[in-house]
Every structure is written in C-alpha cells, then in structure tokens.
Backbone and ligand atoms as CSV (ligand in chain L), in Angstrom:
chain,resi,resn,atom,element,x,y,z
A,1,UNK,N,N,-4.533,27.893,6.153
A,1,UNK,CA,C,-5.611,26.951,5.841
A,1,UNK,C,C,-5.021,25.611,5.387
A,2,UNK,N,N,-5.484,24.607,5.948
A,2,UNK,CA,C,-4.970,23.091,5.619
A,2,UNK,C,C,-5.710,22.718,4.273
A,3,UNK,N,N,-4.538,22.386,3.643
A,3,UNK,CA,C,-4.968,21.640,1.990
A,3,UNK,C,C,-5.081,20.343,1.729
A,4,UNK,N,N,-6.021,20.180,1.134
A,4,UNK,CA,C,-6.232,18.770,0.832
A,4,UNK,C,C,-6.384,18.227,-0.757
A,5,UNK,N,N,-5.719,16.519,-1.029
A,5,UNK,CA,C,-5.313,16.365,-2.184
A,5,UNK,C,C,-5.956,15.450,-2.681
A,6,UNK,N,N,-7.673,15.075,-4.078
A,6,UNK,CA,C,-8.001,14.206,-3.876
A,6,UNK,C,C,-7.830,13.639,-4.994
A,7,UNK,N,N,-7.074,12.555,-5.000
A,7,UNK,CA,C,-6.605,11.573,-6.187
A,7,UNK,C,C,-7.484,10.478,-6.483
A,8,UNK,N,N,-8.186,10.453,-7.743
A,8,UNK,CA,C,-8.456,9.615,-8.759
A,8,UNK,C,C,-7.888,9.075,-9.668
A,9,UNK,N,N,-7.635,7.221,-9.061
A,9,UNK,CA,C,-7.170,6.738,-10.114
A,9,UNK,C,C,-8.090,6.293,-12.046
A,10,UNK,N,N,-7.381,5.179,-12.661
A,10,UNK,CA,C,-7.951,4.928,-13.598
A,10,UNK,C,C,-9.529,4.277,-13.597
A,11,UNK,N,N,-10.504,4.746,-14.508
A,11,UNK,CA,C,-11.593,4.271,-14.837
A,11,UNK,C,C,-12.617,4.669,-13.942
A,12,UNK,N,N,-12.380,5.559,-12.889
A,12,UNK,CA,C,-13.016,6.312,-12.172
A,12,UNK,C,C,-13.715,7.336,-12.668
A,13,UNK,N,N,-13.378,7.690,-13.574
A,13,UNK,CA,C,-13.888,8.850,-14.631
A,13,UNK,C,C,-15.480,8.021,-14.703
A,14,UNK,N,N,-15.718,6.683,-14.837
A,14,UNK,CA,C,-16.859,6.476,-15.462
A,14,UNK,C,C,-17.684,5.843,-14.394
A,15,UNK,N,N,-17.494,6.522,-13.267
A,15,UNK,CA,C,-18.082,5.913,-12.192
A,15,UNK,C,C,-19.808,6.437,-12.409
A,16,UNK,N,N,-20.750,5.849,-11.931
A,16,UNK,CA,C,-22.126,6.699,-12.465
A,16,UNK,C,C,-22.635,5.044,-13.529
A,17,UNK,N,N,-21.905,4.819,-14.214
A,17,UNK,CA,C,-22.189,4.083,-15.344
A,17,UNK,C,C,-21.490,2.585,-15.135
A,18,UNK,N,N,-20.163,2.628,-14.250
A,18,UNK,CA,C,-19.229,1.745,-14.614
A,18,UNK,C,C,-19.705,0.777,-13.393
A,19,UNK,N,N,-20.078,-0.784,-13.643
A,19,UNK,CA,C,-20.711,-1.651,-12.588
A,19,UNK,C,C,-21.141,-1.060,-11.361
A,20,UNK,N,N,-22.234,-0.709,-11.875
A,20,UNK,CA,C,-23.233,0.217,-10.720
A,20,UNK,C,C,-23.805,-0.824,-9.668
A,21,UNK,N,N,-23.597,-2.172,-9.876
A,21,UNK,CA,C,-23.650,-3.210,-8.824
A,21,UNK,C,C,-22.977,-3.456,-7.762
A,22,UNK,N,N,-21.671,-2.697,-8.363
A,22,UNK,CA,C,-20.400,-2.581,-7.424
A,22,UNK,C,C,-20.195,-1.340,-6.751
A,23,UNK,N,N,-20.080,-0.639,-7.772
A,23,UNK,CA,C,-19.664,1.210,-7.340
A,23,UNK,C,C,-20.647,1.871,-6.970
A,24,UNK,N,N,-21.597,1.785,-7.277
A,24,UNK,CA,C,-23.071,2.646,-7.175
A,24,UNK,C,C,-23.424,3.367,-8.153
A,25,UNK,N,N,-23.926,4.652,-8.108
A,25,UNK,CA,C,-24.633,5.348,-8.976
A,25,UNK,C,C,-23.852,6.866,-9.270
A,26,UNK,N,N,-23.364,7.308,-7.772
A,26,UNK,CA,C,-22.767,8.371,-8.024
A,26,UNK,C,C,-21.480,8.763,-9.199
A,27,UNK,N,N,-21.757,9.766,-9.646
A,27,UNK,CA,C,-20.718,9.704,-10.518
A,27,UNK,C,C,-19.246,10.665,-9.908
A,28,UNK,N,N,-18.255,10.769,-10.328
A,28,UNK,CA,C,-17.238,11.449,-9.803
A,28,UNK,C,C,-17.409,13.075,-9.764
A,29,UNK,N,N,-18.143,13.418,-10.074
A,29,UNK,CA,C,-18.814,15.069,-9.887
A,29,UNK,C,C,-19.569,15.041,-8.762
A,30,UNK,N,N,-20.131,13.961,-8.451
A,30,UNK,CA,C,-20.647,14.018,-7.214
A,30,UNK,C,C,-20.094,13.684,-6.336
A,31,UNK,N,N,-18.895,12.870,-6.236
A,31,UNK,CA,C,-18.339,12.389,-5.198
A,31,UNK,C,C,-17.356,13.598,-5.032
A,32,UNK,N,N,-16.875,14.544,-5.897
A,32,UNK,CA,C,-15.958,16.063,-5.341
A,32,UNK,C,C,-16.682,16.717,-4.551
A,33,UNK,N,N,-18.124,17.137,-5.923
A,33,UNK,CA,C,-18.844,18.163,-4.874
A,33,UNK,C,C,-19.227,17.829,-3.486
A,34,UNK,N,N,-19.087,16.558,-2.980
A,34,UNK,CA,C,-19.744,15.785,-1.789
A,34,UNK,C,C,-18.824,16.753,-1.250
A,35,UNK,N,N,-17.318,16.107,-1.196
A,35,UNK,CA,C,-16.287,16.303,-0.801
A,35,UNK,C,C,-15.860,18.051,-0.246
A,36,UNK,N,N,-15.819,18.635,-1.839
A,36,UNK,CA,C,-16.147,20.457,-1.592
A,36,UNK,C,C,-17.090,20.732,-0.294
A,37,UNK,N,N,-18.078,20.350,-0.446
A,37,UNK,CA,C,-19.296,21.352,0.405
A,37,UNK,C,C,-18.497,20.675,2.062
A,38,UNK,N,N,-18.419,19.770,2.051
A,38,UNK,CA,C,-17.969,19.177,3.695
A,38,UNK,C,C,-16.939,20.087,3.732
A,39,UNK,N,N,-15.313,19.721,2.826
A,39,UNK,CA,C,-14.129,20.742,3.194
A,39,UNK,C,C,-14.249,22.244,3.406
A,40,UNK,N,N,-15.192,22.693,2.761
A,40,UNK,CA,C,-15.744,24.353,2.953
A,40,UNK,C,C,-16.087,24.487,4.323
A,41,UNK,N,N,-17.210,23.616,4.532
A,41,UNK,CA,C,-18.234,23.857,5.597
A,41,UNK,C,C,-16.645,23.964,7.063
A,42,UNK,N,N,-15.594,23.400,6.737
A,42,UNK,CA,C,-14.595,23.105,8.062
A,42,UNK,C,C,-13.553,24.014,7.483
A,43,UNK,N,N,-13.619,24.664,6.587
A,43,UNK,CA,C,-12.847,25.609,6.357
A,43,UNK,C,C,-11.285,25.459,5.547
A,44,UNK,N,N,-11.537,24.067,4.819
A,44,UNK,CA,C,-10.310,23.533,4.353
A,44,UNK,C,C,-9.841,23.832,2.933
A,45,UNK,N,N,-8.874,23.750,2.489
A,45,UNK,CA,C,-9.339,23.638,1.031
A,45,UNK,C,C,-8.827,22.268,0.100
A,46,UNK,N,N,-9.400,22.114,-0.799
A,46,UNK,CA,C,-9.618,20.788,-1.322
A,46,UNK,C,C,-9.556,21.267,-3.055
A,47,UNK,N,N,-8.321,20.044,-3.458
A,47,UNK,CA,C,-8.583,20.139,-5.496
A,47,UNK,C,C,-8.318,18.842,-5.811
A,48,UNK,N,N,-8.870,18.364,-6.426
A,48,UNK,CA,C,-9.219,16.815,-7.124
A,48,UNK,C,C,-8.678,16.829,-8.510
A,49,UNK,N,N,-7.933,15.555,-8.547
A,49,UNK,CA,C,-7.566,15.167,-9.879
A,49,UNK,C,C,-7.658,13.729,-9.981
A,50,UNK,N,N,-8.222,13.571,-11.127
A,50,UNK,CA,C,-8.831,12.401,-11.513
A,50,UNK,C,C,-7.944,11.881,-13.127
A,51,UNK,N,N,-7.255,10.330,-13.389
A,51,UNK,CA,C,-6.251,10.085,-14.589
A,51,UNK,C,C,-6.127,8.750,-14.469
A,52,UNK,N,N,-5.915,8.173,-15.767
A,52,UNK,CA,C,-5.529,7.117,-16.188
A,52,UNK,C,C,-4.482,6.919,-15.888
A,53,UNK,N,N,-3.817,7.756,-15.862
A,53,UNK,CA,C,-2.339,7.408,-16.410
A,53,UNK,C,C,-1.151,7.809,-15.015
A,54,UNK,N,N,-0.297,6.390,-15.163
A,54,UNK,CA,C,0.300,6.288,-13.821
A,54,UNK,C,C,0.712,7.602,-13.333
A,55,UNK,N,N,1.810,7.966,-14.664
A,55,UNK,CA,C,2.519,8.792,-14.239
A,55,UNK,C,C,2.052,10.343,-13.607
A,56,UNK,N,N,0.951,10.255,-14.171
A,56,UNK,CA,C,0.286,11.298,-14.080
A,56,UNK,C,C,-0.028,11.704,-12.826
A,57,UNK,N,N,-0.142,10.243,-12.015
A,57,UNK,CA,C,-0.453,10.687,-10.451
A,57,UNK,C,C,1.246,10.533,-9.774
A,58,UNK,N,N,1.862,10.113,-10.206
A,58,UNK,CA,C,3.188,9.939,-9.519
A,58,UNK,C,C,3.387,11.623,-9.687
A,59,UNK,N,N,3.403,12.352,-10.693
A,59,UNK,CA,C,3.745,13.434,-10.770
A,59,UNK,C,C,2.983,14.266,-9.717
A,60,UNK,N,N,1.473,13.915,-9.659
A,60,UNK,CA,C,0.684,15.160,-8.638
A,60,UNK,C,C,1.461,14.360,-7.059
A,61,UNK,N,N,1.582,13.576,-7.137
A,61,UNK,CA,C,2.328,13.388,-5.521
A,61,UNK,C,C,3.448,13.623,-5.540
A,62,UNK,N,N,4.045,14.067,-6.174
A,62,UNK,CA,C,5.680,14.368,-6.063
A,62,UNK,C,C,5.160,16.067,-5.868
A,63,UNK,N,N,4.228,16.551,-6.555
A,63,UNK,CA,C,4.390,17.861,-6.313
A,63,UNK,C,C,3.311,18.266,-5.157
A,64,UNK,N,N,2.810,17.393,-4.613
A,64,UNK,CA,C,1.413,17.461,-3.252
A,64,UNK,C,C,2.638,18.018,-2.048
A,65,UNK,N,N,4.107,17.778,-2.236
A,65,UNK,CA,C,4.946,18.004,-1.136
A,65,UNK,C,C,5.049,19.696,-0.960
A,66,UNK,N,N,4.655,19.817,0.301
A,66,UNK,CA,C,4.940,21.622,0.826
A,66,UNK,C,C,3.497,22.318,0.411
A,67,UNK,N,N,2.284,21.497,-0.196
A,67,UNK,CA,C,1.574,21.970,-1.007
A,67,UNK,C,C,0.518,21.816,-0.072
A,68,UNK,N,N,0.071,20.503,0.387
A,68,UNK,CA,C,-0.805,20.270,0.792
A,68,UNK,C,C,-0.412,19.204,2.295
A,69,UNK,N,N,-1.562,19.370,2.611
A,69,UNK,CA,C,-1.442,18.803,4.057
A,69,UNK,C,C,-1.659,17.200,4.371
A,70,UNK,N,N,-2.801,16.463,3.332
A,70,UNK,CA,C,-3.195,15.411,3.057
A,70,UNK,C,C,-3.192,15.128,1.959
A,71,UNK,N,N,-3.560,13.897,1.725
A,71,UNK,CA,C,-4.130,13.301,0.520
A,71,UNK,C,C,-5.106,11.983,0.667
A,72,UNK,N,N,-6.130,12.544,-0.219
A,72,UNK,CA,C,-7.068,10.966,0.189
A,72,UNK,C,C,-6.898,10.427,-1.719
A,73,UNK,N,N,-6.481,9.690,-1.433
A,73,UNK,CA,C,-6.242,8.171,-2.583
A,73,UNK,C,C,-6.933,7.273,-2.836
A,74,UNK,N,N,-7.816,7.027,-3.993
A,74,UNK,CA,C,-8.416,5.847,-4.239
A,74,UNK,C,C,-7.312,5.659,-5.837
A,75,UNK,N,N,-6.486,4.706,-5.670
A,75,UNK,CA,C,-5.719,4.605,-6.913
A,75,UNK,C,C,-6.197,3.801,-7.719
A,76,UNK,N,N,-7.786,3.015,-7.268
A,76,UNK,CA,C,-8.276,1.744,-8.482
A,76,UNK,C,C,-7.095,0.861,-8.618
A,77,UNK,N,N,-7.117,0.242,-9.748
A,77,UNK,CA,C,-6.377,-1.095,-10.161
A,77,UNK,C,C,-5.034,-1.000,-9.946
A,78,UNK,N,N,-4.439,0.617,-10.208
A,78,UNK,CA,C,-2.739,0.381,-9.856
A,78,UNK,C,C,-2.673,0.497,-8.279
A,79,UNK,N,N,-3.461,0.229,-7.333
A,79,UNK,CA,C,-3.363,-0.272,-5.768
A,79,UNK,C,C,-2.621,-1.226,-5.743
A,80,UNK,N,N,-3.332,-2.506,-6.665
A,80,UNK,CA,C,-2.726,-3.634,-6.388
A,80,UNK,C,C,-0.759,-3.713,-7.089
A,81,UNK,N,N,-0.829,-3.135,-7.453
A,81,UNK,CA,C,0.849,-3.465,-8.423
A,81,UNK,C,C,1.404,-2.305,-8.812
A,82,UNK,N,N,1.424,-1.426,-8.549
A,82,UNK,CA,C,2.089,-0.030,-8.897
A,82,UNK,C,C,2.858,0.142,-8.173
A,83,UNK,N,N,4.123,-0.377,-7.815
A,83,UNK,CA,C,5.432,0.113,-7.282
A,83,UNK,C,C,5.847,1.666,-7.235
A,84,UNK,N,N,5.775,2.482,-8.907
A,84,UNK,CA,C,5.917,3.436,-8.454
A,84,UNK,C,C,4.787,4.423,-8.348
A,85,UNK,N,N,4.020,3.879,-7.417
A,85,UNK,CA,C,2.802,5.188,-7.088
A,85,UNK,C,C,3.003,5.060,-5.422
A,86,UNK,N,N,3.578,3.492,-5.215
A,86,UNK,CA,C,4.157,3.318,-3.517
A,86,UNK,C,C,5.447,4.275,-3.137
A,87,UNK,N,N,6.110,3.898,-3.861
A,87,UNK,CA,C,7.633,4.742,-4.095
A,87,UNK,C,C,7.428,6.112,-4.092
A,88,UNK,N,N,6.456,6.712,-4.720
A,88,UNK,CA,C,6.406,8.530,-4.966
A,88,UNK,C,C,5.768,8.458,-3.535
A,89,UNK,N,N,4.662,7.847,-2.841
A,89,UNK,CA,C,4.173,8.295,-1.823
A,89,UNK,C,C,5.298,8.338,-0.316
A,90,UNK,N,N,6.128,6.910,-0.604
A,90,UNK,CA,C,6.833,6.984,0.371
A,90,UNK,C,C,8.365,7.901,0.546
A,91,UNK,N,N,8.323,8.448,-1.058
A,91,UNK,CA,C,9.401,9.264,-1.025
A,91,UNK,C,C,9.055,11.229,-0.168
A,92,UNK,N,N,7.544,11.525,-0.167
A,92,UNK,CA,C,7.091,12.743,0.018
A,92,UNK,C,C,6.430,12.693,1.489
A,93,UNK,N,N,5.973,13.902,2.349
A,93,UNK,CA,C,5.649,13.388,3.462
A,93,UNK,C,C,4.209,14.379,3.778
A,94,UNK,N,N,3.822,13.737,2.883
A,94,UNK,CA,C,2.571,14.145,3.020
A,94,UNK,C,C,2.054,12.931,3.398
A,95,UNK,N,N,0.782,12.799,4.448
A,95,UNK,CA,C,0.367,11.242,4.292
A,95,UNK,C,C,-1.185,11.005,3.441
A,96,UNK,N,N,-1.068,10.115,3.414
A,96,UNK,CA,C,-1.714,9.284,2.038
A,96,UNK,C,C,-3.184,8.405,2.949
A,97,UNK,N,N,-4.067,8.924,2.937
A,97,UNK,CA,C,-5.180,7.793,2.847
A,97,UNK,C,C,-5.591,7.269,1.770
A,98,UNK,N,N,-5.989,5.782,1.891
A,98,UNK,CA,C,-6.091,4.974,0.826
A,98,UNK,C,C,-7.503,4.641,0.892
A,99,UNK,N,N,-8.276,5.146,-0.617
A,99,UNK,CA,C,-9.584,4.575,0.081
A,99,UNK,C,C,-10.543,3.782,-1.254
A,100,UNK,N,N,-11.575,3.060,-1.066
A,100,UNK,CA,C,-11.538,2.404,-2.065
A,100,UNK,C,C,-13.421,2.425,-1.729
A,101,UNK,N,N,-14.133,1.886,-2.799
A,101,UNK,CA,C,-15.137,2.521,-2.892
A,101,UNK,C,C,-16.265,1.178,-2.404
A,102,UNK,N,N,-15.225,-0.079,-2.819
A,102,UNK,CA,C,-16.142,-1.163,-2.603
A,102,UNK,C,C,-14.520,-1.980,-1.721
A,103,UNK,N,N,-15.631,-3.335,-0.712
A,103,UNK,CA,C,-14.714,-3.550,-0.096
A,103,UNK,C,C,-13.445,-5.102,-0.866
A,104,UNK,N,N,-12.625,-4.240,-1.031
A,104,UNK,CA,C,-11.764,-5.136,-2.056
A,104,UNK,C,C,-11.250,-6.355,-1.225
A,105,UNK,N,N,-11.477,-6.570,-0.271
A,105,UNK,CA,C,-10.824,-7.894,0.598
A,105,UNK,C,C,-11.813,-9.037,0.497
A,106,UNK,N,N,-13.118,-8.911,0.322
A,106,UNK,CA,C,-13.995,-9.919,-0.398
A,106,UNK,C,C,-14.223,-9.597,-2.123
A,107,UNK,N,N,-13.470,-8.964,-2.673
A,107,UNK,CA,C,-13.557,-9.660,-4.168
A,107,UNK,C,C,-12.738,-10.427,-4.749
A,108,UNK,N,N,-12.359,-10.452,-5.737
A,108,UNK,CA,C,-11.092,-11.463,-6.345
A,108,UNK,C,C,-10.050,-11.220,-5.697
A,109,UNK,N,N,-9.165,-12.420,-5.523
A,109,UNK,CA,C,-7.640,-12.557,-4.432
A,109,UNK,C,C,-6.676,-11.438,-5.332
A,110,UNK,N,N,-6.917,-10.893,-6.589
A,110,UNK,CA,C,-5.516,-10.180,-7.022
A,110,UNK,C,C,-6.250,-8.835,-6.067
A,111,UNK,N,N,-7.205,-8.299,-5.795
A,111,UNK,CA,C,-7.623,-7.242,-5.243
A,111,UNK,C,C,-7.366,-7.217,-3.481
A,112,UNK,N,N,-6.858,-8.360,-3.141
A,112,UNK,CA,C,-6.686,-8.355,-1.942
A,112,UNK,C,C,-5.463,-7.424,-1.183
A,113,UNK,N,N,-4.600,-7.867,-2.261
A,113,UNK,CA,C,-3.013,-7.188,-1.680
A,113,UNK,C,C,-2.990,-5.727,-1.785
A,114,UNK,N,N,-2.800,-4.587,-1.499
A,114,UNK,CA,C,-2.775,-3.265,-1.912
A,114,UNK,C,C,-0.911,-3.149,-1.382
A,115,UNK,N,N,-0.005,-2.627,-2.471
A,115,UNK,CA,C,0.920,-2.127,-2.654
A,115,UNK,C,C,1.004,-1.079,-1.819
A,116,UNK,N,N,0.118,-0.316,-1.818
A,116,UNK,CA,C,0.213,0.873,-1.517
A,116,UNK,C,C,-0.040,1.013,-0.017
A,117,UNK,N,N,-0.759,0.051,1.179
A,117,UNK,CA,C,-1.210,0.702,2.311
A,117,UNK,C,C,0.036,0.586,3.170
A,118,UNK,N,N,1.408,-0.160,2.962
A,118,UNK,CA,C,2.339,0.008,3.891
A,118,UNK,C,C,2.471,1.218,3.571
A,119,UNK,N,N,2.813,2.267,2.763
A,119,UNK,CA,C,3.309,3.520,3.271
A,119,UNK,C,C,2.304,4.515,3.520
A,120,UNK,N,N,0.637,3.705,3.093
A,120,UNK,CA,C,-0.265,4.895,3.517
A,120,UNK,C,C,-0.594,5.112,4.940
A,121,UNK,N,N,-1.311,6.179,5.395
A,121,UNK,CA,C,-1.724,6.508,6.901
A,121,UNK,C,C,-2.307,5.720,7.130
A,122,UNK,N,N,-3.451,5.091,6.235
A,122,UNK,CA,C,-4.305,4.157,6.732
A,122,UNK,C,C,-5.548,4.072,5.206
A,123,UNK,N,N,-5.992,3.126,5.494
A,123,UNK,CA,C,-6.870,2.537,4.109
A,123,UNK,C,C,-8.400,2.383,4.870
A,124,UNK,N,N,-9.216,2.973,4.120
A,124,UNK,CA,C,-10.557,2.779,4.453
A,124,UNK,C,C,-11.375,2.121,2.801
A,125,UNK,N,N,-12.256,1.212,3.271
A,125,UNK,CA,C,-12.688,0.360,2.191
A,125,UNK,C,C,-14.011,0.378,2.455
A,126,UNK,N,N,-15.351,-0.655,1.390
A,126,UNK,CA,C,-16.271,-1.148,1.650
A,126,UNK,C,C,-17.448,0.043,1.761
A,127,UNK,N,N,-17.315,1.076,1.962
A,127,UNK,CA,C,-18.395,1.989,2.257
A,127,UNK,C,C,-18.797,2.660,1.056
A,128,UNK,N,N,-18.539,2.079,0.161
A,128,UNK,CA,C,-19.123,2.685,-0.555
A,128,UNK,C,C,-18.407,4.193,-1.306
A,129,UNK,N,N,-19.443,5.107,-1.572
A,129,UNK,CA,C,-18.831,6.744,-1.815
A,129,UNK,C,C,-18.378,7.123,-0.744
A,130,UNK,N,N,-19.180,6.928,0.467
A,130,UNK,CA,C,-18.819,7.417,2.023
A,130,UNK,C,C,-17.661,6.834,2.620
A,131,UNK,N,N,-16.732,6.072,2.041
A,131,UNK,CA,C,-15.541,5.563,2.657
A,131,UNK,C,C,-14.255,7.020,2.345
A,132,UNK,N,N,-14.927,7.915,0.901
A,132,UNK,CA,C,-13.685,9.514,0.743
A,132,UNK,C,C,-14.285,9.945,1.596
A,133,UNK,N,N,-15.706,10.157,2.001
A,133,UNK,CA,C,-16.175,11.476,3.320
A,133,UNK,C,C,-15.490,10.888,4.677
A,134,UNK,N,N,-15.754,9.351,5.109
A,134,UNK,CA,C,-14.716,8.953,6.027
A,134,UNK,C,C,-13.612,9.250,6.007
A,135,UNK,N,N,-12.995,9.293,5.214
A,135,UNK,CA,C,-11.143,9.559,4.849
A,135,UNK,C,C,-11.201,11.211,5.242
A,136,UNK,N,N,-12.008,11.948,4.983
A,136,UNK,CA,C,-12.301,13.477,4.673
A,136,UNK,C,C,-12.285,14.028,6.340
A,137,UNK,N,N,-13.659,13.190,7.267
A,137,UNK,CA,C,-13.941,13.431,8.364
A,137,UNK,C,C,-12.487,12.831,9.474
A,138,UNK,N,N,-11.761,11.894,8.760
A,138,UNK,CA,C,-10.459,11.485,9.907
A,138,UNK,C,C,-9.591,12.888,9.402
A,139,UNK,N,N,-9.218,13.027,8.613
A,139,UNK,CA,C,-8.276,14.456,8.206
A,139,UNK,C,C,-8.931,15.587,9.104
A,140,UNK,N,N,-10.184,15.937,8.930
A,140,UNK,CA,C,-11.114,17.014,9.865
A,140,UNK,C,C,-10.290,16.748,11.338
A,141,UNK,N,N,-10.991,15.398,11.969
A,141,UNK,CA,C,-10.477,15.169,13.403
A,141,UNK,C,C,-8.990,15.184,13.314
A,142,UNK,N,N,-8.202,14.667,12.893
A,142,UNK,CA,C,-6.419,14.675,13.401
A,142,UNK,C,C,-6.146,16.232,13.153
A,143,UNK,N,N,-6.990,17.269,12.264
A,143,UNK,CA,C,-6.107,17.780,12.108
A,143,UNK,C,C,-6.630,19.201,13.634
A,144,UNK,N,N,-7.467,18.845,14.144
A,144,UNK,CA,C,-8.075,19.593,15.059
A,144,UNK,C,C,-7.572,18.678,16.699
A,145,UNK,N,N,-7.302,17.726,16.441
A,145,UNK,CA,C,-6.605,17.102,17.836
A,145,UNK,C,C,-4.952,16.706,17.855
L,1,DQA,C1,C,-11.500,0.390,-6.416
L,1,DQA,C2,C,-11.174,-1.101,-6.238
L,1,DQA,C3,C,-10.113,-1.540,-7.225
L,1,DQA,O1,O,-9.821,-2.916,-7.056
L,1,DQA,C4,C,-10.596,-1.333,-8.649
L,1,DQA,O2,O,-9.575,-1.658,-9.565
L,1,DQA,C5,C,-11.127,0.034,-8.888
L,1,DQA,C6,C,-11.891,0.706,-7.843
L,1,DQA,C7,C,-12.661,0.845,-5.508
L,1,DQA,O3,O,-12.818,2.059,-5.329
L,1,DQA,O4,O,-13.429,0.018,-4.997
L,1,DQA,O5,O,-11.006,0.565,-10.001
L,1,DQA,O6,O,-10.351,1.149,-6.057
C-alpha cells in the first residue's frame, strides 16, 4: 500500500479562525479528514503532522525516507526562507509537493519566492483547501500511470 506524508507548517494549527479572508473557514481537522476519506476511498494510507517548529518538520522528512511514498507540503512562512527544510527535502527521495492554501504570487513580494519548489515535484497554490485534494488527486494519478 502507497503511503502518504501530510506536512503542516507553522500557524496552521489555527486555520478555521486565522484570516478567514484569506484561508477560509475550514479548520485543519477538516482539511485531514478531507484528505483521510479521499486516501481510503483509493486505498492509500495517509498520517498528518502539523508544527511550529522547524526542526520538527526537518526531522519528519528525514524520517518520511523508506517510509512513505509522497509527501504533500504546505510549509507556511518557512517556504519563503528555510534553507534547511529545502536541504532535508533535497537530501531524501521521497518527492515533495508544495502546496499552499492561498495564491502566494499575488500577495506581498517576500511571499513570492518559495525556497522550497526547486527541489519539490511541483507546487500547487491559490485553490484554496482544494489545492492538498489537488496535490492528493496528482499522487492518486502518477501513482496508477
Ligand atoms: C500559506 C502561505 C504562506 O505565505 C503563509 O506564510 C502561510 C500559509 C498558504 O497556505 O497559503 O502561513 O502557506
């Protein structure tokens, strides 16, 4: 069975509440369970971790290697400048979708650059909650073609 790895960066925890102008309404319990019921329904399996703290995800991607098959990534703010969350991804070979909840290429210019998409598979933005089920449904298709 193909495993899947879903990383939450910082301040995501307060999604539901946190500029619901921007992020929406859903909160991060809803955006797993979204996630769960789709990976079930295709027979995958899927565990989410959600942290502030850099290291914390440098560590779950250092150990995502041999473990899991994917990873879908929304790293929030350390996208833009986190060297080593680029470095752990490009050191392991698992690949990395990057996905982000609102579309960061029309907000402020520090949100423009992402650190992270040269070594990711690919970055999906702007959609909202539905940009992880996009990330979710490309893993579905590559991993069946
Ligand atoms: C975000 C965009 C980032 O710029 C921001 O720091 C976040 C959330 C998004 O999902 O739209 O915390 O990754």
């Amino acid at each position: 069975m193909a495993k899947i790895l879903v990383l939450h960066g910082p301040n995501l925890n307060l999604l539901g509440t946190r500029e619901p102008e921007i992020y929406g309404s859903a909160t991060l319990d809803d955006i797993n369970h979204m996630l769960k019921a789709r990976a079930e329904e295709t027979g995958l399996g899927i565990d989410f971790l959600q942290s502030n703290h850099e290291g914390v995800l440098v560590d779950a991607i250092q150990q995502a290697r041999g473990k899991y098959d994917y990873i879908i990534f929304n790293a929030a703010a350390f996208t833009h400048y986190s060297i080593a969350l680029r470095d752990a991804i490009a050191a392991v070979d698992v690949p990395v979708i990057e996905v982000h909840i609102s579309n960061v290429h029309k907000r402020e210019e520090f949100r423009h650059q992402s650190v992270l998409a040269p070594v990711a598979l690919g970055q999906i933005c702007g959609l909202g909650v539905a940009s992880y089920l996009a990330a979710l449904e490309a893993i579905i298709y590559r991993l069946n073609h």
